[in-house]
C-alpha positions as YAML, in Angstrom:
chain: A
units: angstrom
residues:
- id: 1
  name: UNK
  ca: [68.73, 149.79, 361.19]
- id: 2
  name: UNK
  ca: [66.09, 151.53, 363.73]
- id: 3
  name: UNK
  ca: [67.61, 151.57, 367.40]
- id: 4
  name: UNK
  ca: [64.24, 150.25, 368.71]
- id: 5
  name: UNK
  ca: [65.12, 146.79, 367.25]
- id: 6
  name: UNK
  ca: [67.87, 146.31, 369.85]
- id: 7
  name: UNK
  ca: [66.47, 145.62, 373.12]
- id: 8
  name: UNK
  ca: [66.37, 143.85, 376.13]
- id: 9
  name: UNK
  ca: [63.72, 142.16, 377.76]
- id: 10
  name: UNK
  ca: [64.15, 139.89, 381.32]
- id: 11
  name: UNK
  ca: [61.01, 137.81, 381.05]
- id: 12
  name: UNK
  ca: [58.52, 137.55, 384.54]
- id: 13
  name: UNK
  ca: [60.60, 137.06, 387.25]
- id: 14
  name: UNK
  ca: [58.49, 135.79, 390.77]
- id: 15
  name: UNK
  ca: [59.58, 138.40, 393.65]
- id: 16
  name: UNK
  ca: [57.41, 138.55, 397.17]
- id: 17
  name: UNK
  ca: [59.43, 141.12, 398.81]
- id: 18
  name: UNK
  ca: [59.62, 144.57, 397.07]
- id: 19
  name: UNK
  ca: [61.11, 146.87, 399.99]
- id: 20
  name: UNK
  ca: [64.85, 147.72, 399.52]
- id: 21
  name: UNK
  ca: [65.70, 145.89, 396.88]
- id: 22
  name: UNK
  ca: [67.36, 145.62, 393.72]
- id: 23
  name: UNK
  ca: [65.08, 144.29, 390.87]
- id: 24
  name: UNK
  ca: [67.41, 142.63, 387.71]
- id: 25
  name: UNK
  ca: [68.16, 140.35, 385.67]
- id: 26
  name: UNK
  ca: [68.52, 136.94, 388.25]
- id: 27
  name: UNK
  ca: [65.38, 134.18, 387.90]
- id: 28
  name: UNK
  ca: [66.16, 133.62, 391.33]
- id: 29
  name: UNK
  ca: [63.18, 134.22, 393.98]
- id: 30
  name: UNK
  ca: [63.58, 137.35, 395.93]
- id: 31
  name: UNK
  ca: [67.90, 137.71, 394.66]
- id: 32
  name: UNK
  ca: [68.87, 140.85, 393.84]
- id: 33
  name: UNK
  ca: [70.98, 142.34, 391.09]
- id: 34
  name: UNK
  ca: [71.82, 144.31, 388.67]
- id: 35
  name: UNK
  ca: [69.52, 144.15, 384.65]
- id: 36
  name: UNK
  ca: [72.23, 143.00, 382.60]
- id: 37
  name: UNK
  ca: [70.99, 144.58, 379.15]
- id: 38
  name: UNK
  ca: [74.62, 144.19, 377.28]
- id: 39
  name: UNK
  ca: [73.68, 146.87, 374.50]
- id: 40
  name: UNK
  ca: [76.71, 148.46, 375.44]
- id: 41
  name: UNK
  ca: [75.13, 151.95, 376.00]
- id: 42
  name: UNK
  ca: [74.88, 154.49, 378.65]
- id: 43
  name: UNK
  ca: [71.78, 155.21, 380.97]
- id: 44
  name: UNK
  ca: [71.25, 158.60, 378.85]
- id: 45
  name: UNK
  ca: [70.58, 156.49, 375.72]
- id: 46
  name: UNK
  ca: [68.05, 153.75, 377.59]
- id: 47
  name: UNK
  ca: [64.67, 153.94, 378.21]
- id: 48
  name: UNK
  ca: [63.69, 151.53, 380.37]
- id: 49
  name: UNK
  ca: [60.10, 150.25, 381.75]
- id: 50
  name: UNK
  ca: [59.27, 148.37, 384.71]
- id: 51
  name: UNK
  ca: [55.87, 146.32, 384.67]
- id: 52
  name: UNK
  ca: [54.26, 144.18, 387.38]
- id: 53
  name: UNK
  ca: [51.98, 141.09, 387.13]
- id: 54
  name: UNK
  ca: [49.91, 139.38, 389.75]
- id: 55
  name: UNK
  ca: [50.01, 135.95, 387.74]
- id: 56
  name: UNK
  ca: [53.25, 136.52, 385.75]
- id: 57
  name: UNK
  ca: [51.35, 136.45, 382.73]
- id: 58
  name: UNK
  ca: [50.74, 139.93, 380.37]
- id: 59
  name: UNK
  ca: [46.95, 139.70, 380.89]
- id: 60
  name: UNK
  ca: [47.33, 140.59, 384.90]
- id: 61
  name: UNK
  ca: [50.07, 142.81, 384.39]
- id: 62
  name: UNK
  ca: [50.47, 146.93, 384.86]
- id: 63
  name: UNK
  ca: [53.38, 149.01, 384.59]
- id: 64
  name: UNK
  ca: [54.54, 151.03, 387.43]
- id: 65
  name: UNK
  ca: [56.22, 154.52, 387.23]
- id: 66
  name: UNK
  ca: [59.17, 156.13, 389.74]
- id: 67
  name: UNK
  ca: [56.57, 158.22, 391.14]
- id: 68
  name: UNK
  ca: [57.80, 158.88, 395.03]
- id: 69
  name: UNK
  ca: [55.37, 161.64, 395.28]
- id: 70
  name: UNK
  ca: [53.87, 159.81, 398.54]
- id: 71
  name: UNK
  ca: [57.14, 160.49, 399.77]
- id: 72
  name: UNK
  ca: [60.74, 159.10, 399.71]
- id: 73
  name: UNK
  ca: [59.72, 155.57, 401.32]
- id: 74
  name: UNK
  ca: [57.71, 154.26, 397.73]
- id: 75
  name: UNK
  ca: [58.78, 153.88, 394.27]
- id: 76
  name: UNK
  ca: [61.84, 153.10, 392.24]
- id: 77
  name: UNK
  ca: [64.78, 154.72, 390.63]
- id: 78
  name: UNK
  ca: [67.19, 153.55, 387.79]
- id: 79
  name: UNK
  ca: [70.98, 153.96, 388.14]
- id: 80
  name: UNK
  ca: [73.56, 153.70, 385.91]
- id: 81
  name: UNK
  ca: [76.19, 151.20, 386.81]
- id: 82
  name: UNK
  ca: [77.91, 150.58, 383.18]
- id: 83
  name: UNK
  ca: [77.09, 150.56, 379.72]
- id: 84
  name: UNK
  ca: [76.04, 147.08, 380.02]
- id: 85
  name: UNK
  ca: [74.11, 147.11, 383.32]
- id: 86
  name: UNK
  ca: [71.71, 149.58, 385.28]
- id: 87
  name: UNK
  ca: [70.22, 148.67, 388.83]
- id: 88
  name: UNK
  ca: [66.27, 149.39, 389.67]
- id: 89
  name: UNK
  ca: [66.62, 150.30, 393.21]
- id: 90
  name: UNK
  ca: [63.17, 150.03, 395.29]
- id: 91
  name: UNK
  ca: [62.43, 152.33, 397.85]
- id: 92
  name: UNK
  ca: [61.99, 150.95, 401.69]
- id: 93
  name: UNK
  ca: [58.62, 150.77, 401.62]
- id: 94
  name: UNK
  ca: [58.14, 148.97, 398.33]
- id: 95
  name: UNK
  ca: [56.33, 150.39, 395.28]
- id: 96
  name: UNK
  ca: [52.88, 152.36, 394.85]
- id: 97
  name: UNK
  ca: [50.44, 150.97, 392.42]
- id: 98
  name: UNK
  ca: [47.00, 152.78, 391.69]
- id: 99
  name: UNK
  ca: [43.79, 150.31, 390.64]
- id: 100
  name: UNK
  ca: [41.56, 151.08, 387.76]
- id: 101
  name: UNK
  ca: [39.24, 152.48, 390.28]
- id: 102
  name: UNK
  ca: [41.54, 155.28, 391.52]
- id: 103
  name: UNK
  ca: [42.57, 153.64, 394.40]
- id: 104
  name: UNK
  ca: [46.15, 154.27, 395.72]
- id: 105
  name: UNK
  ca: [48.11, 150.59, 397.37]
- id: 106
  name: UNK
  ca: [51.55, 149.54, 398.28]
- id: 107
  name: UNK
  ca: [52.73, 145.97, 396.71]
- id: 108
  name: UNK
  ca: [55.53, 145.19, 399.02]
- id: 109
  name: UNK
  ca: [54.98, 141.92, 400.31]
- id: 110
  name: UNK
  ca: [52.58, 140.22, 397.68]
- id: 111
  name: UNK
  ca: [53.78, 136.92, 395.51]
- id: 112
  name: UNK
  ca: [53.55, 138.65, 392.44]
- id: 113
  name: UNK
  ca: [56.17, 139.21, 389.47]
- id: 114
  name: UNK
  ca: [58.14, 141.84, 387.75]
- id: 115
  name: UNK
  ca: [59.40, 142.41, 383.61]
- id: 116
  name: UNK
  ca: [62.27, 145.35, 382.99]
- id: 117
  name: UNK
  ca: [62.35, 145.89, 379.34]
- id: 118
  name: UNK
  ca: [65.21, 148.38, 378.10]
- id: 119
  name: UNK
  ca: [64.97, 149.92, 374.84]
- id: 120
  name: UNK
  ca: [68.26, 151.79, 373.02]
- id: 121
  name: UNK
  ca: [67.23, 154.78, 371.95]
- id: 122
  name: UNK
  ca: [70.47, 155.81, 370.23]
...
């Protein structure tokens, strides 16, 4: 069987603050925690994508990269916690997003919603 069949996928989950935080696997407004994958493999063998969506639908949606190039206060980072769980921690400032006209933002206070798929790569 190909190991991109197994994969996890949390759905749009509604966030409005984005500074500090924890993005996972809880549908509850603004609670962090960990994304609980269960494919029972470590961070190594994941690949794992973080998208954003002004509507929480996949026409308004973008994915964002761990770029803290701006410096240490934007982006995100994936840790391992087990081979069932990782946590996306988000820096203090929130995350950086660039528009389709080249123009640099922070989201770290908009309404907006977030989707963490993981893929086993095996």
């Amino acid at each position: 069987m190909n190991s991109w069949q197994y994969r996890y996928d949390t759905g749009w989950i509604n966030r409005s603050d984005w500074t500090n935080v924890h993005l996972g696997s809880n549908t509850t407004k603004d609670t962090d925690s960990n994304v609980t994958h269960n494919l029972n493999a470590p961070l190594c063998e994941l690949l794992v994508k973080l998208f954003i969506s002004t509507d929480g639908t996949d026409a308004n949606s973008f994915e964002v990269y761990p770029d803290t190039s701006s410096g240490t206060d934007y982006g995100w980072k994936v840790f391992a916690v087990d081979n069932n769980n990782v946590k996306i921690q988000t820096a203090t400032g929130g995350l950086r997003d660039l528009s389709d006209a080249g123009v640099g933002s922070t989201i770290d206070t908009e309404n907006w919603y977030y989707r963490v798929k993981v893929w086993y790569l095996g």
